[in-house]
ROVEXZA-20523 format. One line per 5 residues: number of its first residue (from 1); their letters; for each residue x negated, y, z negated of N, C-alpha, C, O, CB. Coordinates in steps of 0.05 Angstrom, whole numbers. Glycine has a CB too. Example, Ala and Ser with C-alpha at 12.3 -4.5 7.8 and 13.67 -1.06 7.14 Angstrom:
BEGIN
1 = as = -264 -114 -156 -246 -90 -156 -264 -66 -156 -285 -66 -169 -226 -89 -181 ~ -257 -45 -142 -273 -21 -143 -258 1 -157 -268 23 -161 -282 -12 -114
***
This chain:
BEGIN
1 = xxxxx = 2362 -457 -243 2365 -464 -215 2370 -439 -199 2379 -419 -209 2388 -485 -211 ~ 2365 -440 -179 2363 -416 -154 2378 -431 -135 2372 -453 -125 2330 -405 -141 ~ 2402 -413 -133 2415 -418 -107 2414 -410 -81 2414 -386 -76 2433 -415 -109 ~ 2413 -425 -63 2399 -418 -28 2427 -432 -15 2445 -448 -20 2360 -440 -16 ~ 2416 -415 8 2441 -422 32 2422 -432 59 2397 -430 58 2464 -388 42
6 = xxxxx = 2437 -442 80 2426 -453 92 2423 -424 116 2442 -414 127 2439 -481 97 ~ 2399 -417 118 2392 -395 138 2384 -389 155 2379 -366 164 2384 -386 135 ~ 2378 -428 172 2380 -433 200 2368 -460 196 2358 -472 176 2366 -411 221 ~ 2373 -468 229 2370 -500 231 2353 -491 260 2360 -471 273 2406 -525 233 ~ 2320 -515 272 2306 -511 280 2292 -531 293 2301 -553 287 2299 -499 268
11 = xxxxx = 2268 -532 313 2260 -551 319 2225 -546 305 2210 -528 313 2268 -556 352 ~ 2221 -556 293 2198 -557 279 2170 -557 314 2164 -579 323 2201 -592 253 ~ 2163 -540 322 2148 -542 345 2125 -555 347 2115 -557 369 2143 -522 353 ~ 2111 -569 317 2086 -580 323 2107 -612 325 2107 -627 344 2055 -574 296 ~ 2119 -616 306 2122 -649 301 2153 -653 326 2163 -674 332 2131 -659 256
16 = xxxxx = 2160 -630 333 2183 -632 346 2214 -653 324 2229 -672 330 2171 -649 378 ~ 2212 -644 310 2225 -652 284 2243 -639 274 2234 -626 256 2210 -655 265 ~ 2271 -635 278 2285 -617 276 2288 -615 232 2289 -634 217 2313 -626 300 ~ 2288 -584 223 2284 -570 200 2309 -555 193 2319 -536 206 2260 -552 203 ~ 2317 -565 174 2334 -543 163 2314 -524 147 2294 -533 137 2359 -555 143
21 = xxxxx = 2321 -493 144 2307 -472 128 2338 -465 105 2361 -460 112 2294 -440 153 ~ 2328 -467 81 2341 -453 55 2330 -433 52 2305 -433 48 2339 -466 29 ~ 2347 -406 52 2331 -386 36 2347 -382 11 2369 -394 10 2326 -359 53 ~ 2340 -367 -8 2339 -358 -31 2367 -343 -31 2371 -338 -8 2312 -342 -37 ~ 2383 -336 -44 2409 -317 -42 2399 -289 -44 2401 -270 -29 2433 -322 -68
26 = xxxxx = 2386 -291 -73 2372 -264 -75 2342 -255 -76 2334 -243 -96 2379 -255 -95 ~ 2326 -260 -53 2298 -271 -48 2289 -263 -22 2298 -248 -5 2296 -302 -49 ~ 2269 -277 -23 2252 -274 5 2244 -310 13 2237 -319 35 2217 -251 -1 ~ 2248 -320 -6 2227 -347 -6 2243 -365 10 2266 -372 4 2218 -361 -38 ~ 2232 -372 27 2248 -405 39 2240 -434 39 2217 -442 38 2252 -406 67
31 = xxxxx = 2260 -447 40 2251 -476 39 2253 -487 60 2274 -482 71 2264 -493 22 ~ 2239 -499 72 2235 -514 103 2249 -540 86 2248 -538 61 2194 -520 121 ~ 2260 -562 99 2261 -580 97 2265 -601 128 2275 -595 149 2276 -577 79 ~ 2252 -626 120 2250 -630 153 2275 -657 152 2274 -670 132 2209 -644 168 ~ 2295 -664 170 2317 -676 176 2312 -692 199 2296 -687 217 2337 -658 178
36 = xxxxx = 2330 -716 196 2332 -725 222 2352 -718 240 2370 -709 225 2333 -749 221 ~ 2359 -717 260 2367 -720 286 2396 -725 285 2402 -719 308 2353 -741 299 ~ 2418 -731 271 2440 -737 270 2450 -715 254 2466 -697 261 2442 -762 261 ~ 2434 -721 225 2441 -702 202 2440 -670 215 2456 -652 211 2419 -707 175 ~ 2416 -671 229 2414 -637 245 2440 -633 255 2456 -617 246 2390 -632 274
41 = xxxxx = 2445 -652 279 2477 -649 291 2496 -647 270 2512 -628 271 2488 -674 310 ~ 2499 -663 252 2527 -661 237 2519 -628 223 2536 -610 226 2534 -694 208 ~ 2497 -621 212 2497 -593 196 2503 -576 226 2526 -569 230 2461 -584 176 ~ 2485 -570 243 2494 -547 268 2527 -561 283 2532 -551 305 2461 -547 301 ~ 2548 -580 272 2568 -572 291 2583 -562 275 2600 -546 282 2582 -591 308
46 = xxxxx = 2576 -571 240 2590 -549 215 2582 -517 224 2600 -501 228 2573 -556 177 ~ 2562 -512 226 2555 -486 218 2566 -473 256 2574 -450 259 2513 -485 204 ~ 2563 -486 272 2583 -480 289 2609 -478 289 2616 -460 305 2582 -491 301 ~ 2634 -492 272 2656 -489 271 2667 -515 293 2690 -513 302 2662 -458 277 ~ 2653 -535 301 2657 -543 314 2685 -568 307 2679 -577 285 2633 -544 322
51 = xxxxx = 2703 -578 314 2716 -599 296 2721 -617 320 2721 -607 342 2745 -589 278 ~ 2723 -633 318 2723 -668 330 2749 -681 318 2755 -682 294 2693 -690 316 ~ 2767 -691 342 2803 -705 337 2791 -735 316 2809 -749 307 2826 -721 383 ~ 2765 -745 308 2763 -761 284 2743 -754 269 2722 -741 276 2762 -787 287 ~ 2749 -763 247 2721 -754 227 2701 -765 225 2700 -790 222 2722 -752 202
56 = xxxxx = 2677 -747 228 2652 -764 235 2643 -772 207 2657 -768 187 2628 -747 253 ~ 2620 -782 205 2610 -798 175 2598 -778 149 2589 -785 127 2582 -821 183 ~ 2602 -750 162 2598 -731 132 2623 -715 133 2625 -696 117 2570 -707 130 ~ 2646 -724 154 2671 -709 144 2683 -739 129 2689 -732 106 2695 -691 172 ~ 2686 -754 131 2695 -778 121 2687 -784 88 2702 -792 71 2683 -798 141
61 = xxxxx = 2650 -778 85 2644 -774 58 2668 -753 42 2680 -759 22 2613 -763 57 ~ 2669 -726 57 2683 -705 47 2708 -718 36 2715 -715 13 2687 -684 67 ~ 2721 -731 53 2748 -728 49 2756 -753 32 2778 -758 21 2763 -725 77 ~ 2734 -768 32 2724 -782 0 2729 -778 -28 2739 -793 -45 2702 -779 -2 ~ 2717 -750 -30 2713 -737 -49 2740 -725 -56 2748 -726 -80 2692 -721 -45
66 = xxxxx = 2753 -717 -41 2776 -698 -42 2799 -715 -47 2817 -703 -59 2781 -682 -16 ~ 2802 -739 -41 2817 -755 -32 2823 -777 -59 2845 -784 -68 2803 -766 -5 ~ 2796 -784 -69 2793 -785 -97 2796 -765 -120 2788 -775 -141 2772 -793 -99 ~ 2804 -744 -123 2818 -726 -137 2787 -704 -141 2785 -683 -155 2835 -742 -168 ~ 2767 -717 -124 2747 -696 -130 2738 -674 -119 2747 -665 -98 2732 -702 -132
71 = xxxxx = 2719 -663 -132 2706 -638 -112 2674 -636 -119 2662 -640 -139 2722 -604 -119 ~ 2669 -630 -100 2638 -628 -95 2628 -591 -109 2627 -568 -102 2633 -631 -51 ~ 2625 -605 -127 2619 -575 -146 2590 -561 -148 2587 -539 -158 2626 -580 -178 ~ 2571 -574 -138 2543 -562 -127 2526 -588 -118 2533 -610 -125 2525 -543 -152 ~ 2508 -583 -105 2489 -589 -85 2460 -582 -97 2451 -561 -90 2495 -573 -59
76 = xxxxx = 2439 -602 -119 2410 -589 -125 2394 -607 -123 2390 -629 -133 2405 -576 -151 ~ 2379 -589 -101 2361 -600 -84 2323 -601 -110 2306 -584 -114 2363 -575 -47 ~ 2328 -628 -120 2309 -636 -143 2282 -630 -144 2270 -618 -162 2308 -661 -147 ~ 2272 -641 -116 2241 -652 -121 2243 -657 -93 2262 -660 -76 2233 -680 -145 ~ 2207 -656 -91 2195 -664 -59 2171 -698 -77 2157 -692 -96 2165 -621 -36
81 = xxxxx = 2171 -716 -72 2150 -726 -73 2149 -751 -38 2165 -763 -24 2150 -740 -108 ~ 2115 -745 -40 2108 -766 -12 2130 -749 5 2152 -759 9 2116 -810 -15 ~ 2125 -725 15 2139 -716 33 2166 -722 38 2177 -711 56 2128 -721 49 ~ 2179 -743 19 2208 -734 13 2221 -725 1 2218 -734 -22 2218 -742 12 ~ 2244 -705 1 2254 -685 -12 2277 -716 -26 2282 -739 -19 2266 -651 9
86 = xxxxx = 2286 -698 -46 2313 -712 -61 2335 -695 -71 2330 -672 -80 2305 -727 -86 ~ 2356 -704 -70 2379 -687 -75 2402 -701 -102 2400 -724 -110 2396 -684 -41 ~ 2414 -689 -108 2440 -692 -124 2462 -684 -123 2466 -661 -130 2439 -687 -141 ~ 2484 -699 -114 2509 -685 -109 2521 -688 -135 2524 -707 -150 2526 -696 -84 ~ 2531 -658 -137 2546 -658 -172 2580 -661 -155 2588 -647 -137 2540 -613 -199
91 = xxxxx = 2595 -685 -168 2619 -681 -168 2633 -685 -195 2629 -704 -211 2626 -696 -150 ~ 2654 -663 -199 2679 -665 -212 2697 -678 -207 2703 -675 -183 2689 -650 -213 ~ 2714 -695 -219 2737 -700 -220 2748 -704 -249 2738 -720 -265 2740 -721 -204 ~ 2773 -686 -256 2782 -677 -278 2762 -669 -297 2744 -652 -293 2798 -694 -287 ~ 2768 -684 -318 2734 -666 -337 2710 -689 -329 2687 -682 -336 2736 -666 -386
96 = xxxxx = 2711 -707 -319 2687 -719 -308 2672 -701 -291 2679 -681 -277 2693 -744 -294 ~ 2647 -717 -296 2624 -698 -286 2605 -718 -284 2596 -730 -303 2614 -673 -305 ~ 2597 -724 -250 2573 -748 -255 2547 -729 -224 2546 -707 -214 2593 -796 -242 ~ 2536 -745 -222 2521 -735 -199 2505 -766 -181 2493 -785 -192 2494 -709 -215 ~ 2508 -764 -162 2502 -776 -138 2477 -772 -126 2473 -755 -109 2520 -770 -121
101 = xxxxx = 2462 -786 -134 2435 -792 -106 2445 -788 -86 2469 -794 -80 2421 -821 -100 ~ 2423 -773 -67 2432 -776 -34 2405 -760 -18 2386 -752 -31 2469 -755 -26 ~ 2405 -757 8 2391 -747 14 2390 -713 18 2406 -710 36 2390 -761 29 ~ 2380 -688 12 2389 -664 21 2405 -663 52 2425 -649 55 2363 -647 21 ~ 2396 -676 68 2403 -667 97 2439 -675 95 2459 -666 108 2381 -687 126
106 = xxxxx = 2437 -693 78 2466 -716 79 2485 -691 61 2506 -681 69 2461 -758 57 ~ 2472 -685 35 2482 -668 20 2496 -633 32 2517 -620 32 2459 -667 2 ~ 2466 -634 41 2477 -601 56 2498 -605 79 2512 -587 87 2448 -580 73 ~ 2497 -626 87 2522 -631 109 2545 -631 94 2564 -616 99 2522 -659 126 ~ 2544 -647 78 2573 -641 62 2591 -626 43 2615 -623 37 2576 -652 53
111 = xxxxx = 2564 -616 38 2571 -586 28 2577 -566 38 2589 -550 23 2559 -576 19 ~ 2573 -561 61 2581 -552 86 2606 -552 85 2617 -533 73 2572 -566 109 ~ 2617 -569 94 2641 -584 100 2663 -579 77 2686 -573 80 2633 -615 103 ~ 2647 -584 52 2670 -583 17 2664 -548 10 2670 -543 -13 2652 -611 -24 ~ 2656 -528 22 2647 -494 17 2629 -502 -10 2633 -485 -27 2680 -466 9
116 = xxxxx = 2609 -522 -20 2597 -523 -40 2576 -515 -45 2559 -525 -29 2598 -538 -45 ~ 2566 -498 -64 2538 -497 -65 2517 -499 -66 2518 -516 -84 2534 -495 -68 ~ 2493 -496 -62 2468 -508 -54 2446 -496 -76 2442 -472 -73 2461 -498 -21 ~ 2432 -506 -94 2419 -501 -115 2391 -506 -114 2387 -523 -97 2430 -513 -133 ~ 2373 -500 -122 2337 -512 -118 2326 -507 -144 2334 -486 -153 2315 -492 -92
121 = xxxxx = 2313 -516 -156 2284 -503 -176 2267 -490 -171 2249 -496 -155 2267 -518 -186 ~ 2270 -464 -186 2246 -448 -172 2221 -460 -166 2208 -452 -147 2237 -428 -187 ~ 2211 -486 -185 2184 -495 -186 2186 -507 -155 2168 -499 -139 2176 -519 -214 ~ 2203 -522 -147 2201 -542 -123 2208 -516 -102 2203 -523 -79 2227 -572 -125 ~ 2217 -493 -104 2223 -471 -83 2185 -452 -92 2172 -447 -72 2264 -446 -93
126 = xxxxx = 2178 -447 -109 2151 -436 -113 2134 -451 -104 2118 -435 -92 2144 -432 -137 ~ 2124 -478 -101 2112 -494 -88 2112 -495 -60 2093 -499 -45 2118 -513 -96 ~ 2137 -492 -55 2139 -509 -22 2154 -495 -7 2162 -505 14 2153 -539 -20 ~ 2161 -467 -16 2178 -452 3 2145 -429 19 2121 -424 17 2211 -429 -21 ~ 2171 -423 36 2153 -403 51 2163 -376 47 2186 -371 43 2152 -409 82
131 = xxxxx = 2139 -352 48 2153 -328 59 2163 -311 74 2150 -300 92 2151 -322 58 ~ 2191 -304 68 2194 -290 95 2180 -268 102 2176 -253 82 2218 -282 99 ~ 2168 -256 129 2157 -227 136 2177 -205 134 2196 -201 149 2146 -226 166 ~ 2169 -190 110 2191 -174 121 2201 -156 141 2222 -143 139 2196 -165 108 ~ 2187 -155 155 2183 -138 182 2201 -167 206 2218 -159 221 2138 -130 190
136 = xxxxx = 2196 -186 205 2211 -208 214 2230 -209 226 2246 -205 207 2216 -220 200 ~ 2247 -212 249 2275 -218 242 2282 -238 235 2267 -256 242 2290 -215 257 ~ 2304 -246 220 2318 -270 208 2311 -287 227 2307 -278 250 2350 -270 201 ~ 2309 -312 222 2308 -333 238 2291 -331 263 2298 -340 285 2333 -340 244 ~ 2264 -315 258 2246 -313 267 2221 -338 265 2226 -347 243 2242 -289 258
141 = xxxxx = 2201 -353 275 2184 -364 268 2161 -356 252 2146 -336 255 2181 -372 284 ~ 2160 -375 233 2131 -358 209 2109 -381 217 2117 -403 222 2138 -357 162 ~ 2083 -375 218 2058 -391 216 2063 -414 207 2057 -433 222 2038 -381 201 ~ 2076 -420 178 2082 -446 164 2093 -462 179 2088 -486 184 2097 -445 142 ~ 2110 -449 187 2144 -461 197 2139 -463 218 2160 -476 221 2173 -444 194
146 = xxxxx = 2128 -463 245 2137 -455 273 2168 -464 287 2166 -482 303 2115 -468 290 ~ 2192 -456 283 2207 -465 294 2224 -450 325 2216 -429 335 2218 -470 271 ~ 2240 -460 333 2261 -453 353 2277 -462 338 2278 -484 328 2261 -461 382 ~ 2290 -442 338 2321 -437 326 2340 -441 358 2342 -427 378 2325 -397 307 ~ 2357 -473 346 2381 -474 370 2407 -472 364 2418 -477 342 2383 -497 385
151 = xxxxx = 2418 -463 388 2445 -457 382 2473 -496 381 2468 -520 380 2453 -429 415 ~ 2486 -487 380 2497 -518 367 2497 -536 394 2501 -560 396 2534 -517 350 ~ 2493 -519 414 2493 -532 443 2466 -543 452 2460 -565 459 2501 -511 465 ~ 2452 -520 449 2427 -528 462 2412 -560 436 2396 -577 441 2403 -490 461 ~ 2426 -555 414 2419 -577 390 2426 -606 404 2411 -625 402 2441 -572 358
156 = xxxxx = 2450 -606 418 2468 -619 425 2437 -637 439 2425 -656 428 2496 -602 442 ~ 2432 -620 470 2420 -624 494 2401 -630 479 2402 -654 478 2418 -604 515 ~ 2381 -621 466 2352 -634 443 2360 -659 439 2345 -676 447 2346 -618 408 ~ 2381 -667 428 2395 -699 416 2399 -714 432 2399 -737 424 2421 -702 403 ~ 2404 -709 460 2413 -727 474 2382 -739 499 2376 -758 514 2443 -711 488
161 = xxxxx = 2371 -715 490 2340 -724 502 2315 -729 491 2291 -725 496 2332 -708 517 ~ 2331 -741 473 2314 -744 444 2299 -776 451 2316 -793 457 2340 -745 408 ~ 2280 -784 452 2271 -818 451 2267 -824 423 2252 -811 409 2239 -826 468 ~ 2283 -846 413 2282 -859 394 2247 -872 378 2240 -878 356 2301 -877 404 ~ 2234 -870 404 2200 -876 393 2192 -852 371 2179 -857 350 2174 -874 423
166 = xxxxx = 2202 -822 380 2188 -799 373 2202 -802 340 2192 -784 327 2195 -768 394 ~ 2218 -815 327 2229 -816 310 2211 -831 296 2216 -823 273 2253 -823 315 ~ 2189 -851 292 2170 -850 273 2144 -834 277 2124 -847 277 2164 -874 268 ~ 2142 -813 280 2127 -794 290 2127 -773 256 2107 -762 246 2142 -780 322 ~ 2150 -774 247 2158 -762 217 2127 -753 210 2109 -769 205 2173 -787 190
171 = xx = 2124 -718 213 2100 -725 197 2094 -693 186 2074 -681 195 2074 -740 218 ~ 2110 -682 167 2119 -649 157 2095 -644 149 2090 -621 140 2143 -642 131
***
């Protein structure tokens, strides 16, 4: 497994579809993955620092986990089929060891949230990742990818003028 971090969050410019990008720890290669609209907000107000006086529904998973004596011990992101990606949340508790279906977007939010790691297969990152230019700057747009990279505010303002029609539009 190859571990990636999350190396920006975006508005996908043809489908207007907001994307998380994974890149590689020690790499060039990235993974687009495309998210909905909530999950984008809950990952950009983590990766903002942002905190809220109640817990929203991926700090609440978190404190789930924690709360039940566990910990969220990695995040591997499986397989793409029919344009949906799939995830596994590995949790510990004591010497148990099980893993959880879920969605990546749901996963990387909460992993976020628990400092946990984020894992891929090279085969499913060799397939379907992109490359970065290296002349590029980070969180630049590539041909594959076209995105705008927003800040946790301007994410905010995208969400709130968002029409619920454009939401079966899904089309990576």
């Amino acid at each position: 497994m190859i571990e990636v971090k999350v190396q920006s969050l975006g508005i996908d410019q043809a489908s207007k579809t907001p994307v998380v990008i994974l890149q590689e720890l020690d790499g060039d290669r990235m993974l687009p993955i495309w998210i909905g609209p909530g999950e984008a907000s809950a990952i950009a107000m983590e990766l903002a620092g942002m905190k809220f006086p109640r817990p929203l529904t991926h700090d609440l998973a978190a404190s789930f986990i924690r709360g039940m004596g566990g910990a969220l011990s990695r995040v591997l992101i499986t397989r793409v089929q029919e344009n949906t990606y799939y995830a596994e949340m590995v949790i510990q508790r004591g010497n148990e060891v099980f893993s959880v279906d879920a969605r990546p977007s749901d996963s990387i939010a909460i992993a976020l949230r628990l400092q946990a790691r984020l894992f891929t297969s090279d085969d499913l990152l060799s397939s379907t990742a992109i490359q970065v230019d290296s002349g590029a700057a980070l969180g630049e747009a590539t041909p594959s990818v076209p995105t705008a990279t927003l800040d946790a505010e301007q994410l905010q303002e995208y969400l709130r003028k968002l029409n619920p029609e454009d939401l079966g539009r899904f089309n990576p």
